[in-house]
C-alpha positions in Angstrom: 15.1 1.0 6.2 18.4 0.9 4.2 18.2 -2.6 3.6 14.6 -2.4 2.3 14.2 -3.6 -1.7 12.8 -1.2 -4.2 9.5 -1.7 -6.3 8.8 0.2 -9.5 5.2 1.4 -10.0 3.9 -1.4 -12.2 5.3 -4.2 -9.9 2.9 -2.0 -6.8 0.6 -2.2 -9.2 0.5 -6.4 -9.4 0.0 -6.5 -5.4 -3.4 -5.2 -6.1 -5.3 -8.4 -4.2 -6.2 -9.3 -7.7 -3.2 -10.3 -10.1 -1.1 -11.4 -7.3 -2.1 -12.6 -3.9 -0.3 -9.8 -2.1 -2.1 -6.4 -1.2 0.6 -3.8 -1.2 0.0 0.0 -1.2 2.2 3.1 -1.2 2.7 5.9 0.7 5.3 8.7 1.3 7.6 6.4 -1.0 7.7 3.6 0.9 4.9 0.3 0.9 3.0 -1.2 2.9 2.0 -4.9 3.0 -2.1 -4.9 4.1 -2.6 -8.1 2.9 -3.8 -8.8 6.3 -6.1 -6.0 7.0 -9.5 -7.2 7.0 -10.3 -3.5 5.8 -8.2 -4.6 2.8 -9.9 -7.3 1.4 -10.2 -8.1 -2.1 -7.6 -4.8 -2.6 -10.0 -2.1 -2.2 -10.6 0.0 1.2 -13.4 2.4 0.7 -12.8 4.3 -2.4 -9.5 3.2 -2.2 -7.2 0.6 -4.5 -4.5 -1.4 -4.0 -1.1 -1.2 -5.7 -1.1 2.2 -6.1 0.2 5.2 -4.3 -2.4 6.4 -1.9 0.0 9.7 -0.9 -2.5 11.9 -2.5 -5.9 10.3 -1.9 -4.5 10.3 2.1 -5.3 13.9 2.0 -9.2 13.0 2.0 -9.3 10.4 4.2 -11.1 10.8 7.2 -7.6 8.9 9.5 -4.2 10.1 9.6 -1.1 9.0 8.1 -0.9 7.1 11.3 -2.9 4.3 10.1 0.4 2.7 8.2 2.1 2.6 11.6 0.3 -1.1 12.2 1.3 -2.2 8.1 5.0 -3.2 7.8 7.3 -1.8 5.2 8.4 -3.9 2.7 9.8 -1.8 0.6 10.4 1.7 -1.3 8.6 3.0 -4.3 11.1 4.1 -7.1 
């Protein structure tokens, strides 16, 4: 995880399946790439948005934190 490159909020927020091709989100500091997800598409899950840091919203969600287990981290939110 060391070796991991860090993103700044506004460059989350251009991985929003929108600006940029890329679906990213954030949680705990680190994102994920759900570009892949089909629950992801067009950059919205539920009442959920891409490029953003979902750490809070987790909180009412009705899965665990355990759901970024199958989304790779490609990086650390600074």
């Amino acid at each position: 995880m060391d070796n991991i490159p860090n993103y700044s909020k506004s460059q989350l927020a251009l991985r929003n399946g929108q600006d940029k091709p890329e679906i990213w989100v954030s949680y705990k500091g680190l994102i994920y790439d759900v570009t892949k997800s089909r629950l992801w598409r067009d950059g919205k899950h539920y009442e959920h948005w891409a490029g953003q840091d979902l750490t809070e919203e987790l909180k009412s969600a009705p899965h665990s934190e355990a759901a970024f287990e199958r989304f790779e981290v490609i990086g650390k939110l600074i």
